[in-house]
VMD Tcl script that draws the C-alpha trace (Angstrom):
set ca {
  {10.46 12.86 -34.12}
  {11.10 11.65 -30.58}
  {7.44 12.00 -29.55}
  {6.41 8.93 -31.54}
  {9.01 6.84 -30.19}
  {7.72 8.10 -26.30}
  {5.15 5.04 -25.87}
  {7.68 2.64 -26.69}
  {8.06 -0.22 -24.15}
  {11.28 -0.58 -22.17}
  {12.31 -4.09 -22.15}
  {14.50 -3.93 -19.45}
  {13.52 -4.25 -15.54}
  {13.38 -1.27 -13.50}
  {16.48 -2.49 -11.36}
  {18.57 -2.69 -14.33}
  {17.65 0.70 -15.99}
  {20.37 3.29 -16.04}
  {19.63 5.10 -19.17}
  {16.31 6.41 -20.16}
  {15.34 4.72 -23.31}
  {13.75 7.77 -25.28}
  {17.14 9.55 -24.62}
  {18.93 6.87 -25.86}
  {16.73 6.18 -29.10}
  {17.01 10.16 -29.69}
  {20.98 9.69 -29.39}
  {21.09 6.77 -31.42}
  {18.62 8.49 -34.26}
  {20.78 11.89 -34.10}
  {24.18 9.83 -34.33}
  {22.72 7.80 -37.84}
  {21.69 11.08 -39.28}
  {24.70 11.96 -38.23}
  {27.38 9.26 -39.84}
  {27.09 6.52 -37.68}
  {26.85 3.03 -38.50}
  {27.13 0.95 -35.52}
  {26.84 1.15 -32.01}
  {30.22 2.12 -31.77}
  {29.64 4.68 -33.98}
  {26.91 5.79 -31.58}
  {28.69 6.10 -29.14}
  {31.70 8.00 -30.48}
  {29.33 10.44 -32.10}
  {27.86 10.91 -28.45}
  {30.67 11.41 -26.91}
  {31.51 14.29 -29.64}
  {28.32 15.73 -29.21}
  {27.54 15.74 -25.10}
  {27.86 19.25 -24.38}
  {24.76 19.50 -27.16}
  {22.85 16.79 -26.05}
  {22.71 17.75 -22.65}
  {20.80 21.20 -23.62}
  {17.74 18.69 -24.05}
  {18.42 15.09 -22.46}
  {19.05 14.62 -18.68}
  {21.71 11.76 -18.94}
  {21.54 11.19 -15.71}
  {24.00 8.24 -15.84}
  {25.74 10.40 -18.21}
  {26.25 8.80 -21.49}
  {25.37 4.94 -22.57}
  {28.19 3.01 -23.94}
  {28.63 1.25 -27.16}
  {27.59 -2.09 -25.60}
  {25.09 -0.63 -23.44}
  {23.49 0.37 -26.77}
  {23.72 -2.82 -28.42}
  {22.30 -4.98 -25.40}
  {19.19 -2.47 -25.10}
  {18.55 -2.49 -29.06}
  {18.87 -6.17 -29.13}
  {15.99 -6.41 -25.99}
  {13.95 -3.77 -27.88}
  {10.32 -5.56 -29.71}
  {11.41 -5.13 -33.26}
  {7.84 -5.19 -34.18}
  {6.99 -2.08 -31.78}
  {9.88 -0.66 -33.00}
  {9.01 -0.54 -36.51}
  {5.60 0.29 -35.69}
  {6.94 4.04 -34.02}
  {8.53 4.52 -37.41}
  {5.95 3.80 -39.12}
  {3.91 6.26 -36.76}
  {6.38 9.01 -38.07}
  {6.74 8.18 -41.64}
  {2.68 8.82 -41.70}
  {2.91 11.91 -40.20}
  {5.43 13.08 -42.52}
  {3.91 11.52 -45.72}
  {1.51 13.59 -47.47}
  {-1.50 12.11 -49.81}
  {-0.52 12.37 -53.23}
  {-3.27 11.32 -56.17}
  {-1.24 8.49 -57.80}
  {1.62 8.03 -55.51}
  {3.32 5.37 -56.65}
  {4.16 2.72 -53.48}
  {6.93 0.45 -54.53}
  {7.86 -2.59 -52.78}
  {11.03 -4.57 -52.94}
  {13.16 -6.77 -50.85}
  {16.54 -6.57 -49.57}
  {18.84 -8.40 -48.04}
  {21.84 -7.03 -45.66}
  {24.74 -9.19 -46.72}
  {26.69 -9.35 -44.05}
  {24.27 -9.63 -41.36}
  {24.48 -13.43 -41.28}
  {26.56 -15.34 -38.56}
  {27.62 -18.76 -39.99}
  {28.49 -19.83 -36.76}
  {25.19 -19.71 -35.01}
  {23.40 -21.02 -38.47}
  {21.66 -17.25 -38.82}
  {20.68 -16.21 -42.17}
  {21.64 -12.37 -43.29}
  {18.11 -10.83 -42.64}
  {16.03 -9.46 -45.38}
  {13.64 -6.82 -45.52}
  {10.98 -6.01 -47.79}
  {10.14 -2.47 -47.31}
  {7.34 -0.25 -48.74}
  {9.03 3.42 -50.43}
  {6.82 6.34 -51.49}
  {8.57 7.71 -54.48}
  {7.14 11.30 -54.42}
  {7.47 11.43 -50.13}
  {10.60 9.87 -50.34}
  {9.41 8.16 -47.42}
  {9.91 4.67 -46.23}
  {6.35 3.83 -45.23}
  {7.12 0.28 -43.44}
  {9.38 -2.58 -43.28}
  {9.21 -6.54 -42.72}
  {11.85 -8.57 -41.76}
  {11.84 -12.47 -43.63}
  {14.41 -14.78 -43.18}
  {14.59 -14.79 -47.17}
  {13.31 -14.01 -50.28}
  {11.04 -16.68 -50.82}
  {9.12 -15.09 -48.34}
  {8.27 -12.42 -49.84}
  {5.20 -13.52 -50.73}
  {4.48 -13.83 -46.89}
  {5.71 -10.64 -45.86}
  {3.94 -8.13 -48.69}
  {0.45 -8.79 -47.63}
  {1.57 -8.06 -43.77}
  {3.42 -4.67 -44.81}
  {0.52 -3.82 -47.03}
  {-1.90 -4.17 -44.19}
  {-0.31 -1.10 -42.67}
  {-0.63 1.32 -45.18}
  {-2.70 3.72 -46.66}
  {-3.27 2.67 -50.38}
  {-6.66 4.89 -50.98}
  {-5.86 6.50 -54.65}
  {-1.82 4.57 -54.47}
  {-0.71 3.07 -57.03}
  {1.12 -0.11 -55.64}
  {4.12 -1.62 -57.80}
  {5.81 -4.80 -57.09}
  {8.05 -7.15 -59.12}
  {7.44 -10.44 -60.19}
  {7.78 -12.23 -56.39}
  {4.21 -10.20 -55.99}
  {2.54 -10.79 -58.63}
  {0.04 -13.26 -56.85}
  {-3.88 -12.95 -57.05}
  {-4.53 -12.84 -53.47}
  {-1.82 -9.51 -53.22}
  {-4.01 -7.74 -55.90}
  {-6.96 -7.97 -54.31}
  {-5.67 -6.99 -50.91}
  {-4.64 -3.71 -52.69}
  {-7.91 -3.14 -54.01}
  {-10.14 -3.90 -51.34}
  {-7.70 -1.57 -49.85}
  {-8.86 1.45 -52.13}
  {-5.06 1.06 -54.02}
  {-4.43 0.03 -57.65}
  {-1.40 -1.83 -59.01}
  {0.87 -2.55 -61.30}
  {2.83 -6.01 -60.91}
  {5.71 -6.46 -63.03}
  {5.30 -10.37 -64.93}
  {7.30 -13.06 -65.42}
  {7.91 -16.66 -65.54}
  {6.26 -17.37 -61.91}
  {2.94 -16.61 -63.37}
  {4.05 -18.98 -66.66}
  {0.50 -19.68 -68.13}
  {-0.58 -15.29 -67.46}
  {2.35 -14.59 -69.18}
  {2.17 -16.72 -72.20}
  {-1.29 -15.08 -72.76}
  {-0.10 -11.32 -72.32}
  {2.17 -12.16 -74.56}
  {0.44 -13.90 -77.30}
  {-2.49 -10.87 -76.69}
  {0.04 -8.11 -77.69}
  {1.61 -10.30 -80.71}
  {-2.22 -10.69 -81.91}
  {-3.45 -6.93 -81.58}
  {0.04 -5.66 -83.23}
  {-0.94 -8.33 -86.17}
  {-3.94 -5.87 -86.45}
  {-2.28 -2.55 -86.11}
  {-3.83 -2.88 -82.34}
  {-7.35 -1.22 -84.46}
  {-10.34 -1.45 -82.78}
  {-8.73 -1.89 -79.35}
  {-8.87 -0.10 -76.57}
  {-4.97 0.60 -76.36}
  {-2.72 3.52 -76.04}
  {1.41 4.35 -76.54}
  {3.85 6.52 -75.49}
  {7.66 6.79 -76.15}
  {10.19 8.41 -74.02}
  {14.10 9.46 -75.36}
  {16.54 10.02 -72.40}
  {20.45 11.12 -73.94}
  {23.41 11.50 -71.62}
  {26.43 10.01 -70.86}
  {27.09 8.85 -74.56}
  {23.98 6.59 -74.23}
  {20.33 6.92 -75.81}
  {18.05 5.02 -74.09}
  {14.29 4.92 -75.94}
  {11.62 3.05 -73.66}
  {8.03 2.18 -75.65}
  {5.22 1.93 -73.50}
  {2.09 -0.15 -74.66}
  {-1.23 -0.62 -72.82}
  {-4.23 -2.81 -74.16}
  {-7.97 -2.53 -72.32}
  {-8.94 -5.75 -74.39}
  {-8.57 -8.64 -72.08}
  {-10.12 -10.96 -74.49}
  {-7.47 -13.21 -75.05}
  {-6.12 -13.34 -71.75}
  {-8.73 -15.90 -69.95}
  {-6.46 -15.92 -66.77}
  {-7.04 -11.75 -66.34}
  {-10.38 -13.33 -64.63}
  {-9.21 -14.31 -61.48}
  {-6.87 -11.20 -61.24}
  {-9.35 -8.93 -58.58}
  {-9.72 -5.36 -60.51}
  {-7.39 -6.29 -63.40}
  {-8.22 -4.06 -66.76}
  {-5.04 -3.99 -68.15}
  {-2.43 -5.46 -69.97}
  {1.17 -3.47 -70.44}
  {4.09 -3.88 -72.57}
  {7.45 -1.78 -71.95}
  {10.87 -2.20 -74.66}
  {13.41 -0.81 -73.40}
  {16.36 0.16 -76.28}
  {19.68 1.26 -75.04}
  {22.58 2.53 -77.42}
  {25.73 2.79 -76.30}
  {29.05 3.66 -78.43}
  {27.06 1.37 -81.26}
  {25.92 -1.57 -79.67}
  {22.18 -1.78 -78.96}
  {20.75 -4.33 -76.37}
  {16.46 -4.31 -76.10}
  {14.56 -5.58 -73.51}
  {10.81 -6.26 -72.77}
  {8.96 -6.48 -70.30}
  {4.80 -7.26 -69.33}
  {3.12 -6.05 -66.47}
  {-1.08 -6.95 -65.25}
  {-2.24 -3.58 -63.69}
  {-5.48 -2.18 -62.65}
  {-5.15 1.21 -63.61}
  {-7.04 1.54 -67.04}
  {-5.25 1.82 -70.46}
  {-3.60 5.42 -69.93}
  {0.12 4.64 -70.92}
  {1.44 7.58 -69.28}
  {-0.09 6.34 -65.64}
  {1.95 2.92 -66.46}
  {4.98 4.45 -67.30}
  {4.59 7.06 -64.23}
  {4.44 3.28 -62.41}
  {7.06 1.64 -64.10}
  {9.60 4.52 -63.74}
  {8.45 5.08 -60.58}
  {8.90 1.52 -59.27}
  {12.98 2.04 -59.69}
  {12.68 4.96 -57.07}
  {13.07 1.78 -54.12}
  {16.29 0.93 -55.97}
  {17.48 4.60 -56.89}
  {16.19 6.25 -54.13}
  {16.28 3.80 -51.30}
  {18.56 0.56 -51.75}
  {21.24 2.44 -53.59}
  {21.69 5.44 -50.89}
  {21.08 2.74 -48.21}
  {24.55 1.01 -49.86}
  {26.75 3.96 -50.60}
  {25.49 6.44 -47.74}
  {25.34 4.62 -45.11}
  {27.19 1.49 -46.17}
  {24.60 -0.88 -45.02}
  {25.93 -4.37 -46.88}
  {28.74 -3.82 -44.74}
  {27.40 -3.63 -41.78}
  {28.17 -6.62 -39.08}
  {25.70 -5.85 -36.45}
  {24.49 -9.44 -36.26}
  {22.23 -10.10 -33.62}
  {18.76 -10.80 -34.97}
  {16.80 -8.38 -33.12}
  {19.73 -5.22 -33.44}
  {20.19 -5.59 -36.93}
  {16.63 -5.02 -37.43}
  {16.15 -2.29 -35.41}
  {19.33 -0.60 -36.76}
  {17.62 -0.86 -40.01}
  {14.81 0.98 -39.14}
  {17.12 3.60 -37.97}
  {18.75 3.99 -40.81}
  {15.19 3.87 -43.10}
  {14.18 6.45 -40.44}
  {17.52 8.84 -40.80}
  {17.38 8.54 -45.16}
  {13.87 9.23 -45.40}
  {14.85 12.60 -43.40}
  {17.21 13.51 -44.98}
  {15.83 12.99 -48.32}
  {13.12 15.42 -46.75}
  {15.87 17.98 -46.06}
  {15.90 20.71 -48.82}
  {19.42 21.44 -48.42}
  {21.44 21.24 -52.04}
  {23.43 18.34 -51.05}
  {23.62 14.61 -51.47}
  {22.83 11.97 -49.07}
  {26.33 11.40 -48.06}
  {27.40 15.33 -47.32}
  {24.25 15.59 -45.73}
  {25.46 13.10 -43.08}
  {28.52 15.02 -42.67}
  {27.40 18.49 -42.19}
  {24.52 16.76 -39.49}
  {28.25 16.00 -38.07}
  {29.43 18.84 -37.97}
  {26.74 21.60 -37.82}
  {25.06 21.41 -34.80}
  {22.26 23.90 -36.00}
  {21.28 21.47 -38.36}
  {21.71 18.47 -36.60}
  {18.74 20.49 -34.87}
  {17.08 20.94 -37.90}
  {16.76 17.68 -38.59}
  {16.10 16.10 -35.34}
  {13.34 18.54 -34.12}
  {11.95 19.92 -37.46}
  {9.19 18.50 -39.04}
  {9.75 18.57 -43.08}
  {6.14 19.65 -43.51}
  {6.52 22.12 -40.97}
  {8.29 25.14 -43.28}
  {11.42 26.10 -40.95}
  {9.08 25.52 -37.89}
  {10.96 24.07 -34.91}
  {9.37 22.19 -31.91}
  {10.07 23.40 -29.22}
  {8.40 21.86 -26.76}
  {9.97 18.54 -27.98}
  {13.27 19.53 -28.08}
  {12.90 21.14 -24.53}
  {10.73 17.77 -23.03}
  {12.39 14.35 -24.71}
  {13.28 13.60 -21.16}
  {10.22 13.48 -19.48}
  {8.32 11.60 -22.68}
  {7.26 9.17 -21.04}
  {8.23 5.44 -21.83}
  {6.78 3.11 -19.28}
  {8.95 0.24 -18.14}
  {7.04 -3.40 -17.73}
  {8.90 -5.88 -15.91}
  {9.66 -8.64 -18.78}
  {11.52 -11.91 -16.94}
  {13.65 -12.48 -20.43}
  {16.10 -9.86 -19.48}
  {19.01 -11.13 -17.38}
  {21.62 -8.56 -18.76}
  {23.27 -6.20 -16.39}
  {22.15 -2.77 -15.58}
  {21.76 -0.58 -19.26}
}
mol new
graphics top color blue
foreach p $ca { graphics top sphere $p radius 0.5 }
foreach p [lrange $ca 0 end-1] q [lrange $ca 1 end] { graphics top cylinder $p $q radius 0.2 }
display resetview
């Protein structure tokens, strides 16, 4: 893990340099596996856990404070940051015929700081629901630019035989095309932002159920979940005949049309909903409802855990370069543990990576595609990775 983190640039001077930064990103990515969720946090954890970390760092200067560790990861490029993680993720991704790639926003809610007029930061991050990877992030200073940030995340990714799902905010022409020139297909949920699109989806599906949808390239499927004293039935329509939506035109790689109701019973009461969605991958129903369902794994899998494991909304890290790169620490720490086989949840996951020190190890120096295979020579050579120190003249903080 540490290895794609080595080329990293140190934004301090040379003068000013008392920790090395690999051993202090390796520190600060075993203490967030590890329950931490602030630089205090980090530091506490590092202090429990010296003895350990000095069977593979140097700590020369012995061991960086809490503040030392928020002044570095607020000098730290964000971008370059990300951009190591996103280095990992890759490696640890594996290609996957129809891998759904959902992408979402969300925003940390108490990241803002009224007093100096910063907004909390949001992030619209890219989440491989099989991998249970994050595969990238974006930082926008809200969610009306979304539309901005989803054609930069997508530009880093791999989308060759994807399937890439987005929610309304996405569902512009110009992000469909960039996923198919990219080699990925889509599925982009629609609403009332694409008004005149939706009125003809719409009125398509009202027509071709008028004619008992005969003669029309169309297919259904219905799905029954029970549990919990609820029944929830979802009804998945698709419909190949694009006749009577002129608009599917200017849609690049559009060849579908797809309905989902979604009926929910509870103790009596039933509530239906229904939704449309433009997608390019043909008129099988069960590859749109492997998309639909798939989409919620950024919400189950992702912005959920992200909440109640590691408590991000109440985070109040609030400088606008350390919240960021916190974030990508803690996309970085869930997406390994939700590679970790072990039969626990996220949240005693991060306590026994407290407490265990052999799989602390595990997780720091394992590769999840590498079947119980430790490396060694990374655990034995973090110190001597390699980070090369340029002499930026922003930096007038003391010695880190």
């Amino acid at each position: 893990m540490a290895r794609h983190f080595a080329g990293l640039e140190d934004p301090r001077r040379s003068t000013q340099s008392r920790h090395k930064l690999v051993e202090m990103i390796v520190i600060a990515i075993a203490a967030t596996l590890g329950g931490a969720d602030g630089w205090t946090g980090v530091e506490t954890f590092a202090k429990a856990k010296e003895a350990w970390l000095r069977t593979f760092l140097e700590l020369p200067e012995g061991l960086p404070s809490h503040d030392t560790f928020g002044r570095v990861f607020a000098l730290i490029d964000p971008a370059q940051f990300a951009a190591c993680f996103r280095q990992w993720s890759t490696a640890v991704a594996e290609l996957i015929p129809d891998e759904i790639i959902a992408v979402d926003g969300k925003t940390l809610r108490r990241s803002h700081h009224r007093g100096k007029g910063l907004a909390a930061l949001h992030l619209v991050s890219a989440w491989a629901t099989a991998n249970r990877v994050v595969l990238g992030q974006v930082a926008t200073d809200a969610k009306s630019n979304e539309i901005t940030a989803i054609p930069q995340l997508l530009a880093w990714l791999k989308l060759e035989g994807c399937i890439v799902t987005i929610d309304a905010m996405g569902c512009q022409t110009k992000i469909a095309e960039q996923i198919v020139a990219q080699g990925g297909d889509y599925v982009l949920a629609l609403k009332g932002n694409q008004e005149t699109l939706a009125a003809e989806v719409e009125e398509a599906f009202i027509d071709a159920d008028a004619r008992g949808y005969v003669g029309v390239d169309s297919e259904f499927i219905e799905t029954v979940e029970r549990g919990h004293g609820r029944r929830k039935t979802r009804r998945y329509r698709t419909l190949g005949d694009l006749s009577g939506v002129p608009r599917s035109a200017l849609w690049k790689g559009m060849n579908m049309i797809g309905l989902v109701e979604s009926r929910r019973e509870v103790a009596g009461k039933v509530s239906i909903e229904t939704r449309y969605f433009i997608g390019s991958i043909g008129t099988s129903a069960t590859r749109l409802a492997h998309a639909v369902r798939g989409h919620w794994g950024i919400e189950n899998g992702l912005h959920w855990n992200l909440d109640i494991s590691f408590r991000e909304d109440e985070c109040r890290v609030r400088d606008p370069v350390a919240r960021e790169n916190l974030a990508v620490l803690r996309h970085l720490a869930l997406s390994r543990l939700k590679n970790d086989d072990t039969k626990l949840g996220i949240q005693n996951k991060r306590l026994q990576t407290g407490w265990d020190e052999s799989y602390l190890t595990k997780l720091l120096f394992e590769s999840p595609n590498s079947k119980g295979k430790t490396d060694a020579s990374a655990f034995a050579n973090i110190s001597h990775a390699g980070c090369d120190c340029p002499d930026p003249t922003s930096s007038n903080f003391p010695p880190s």
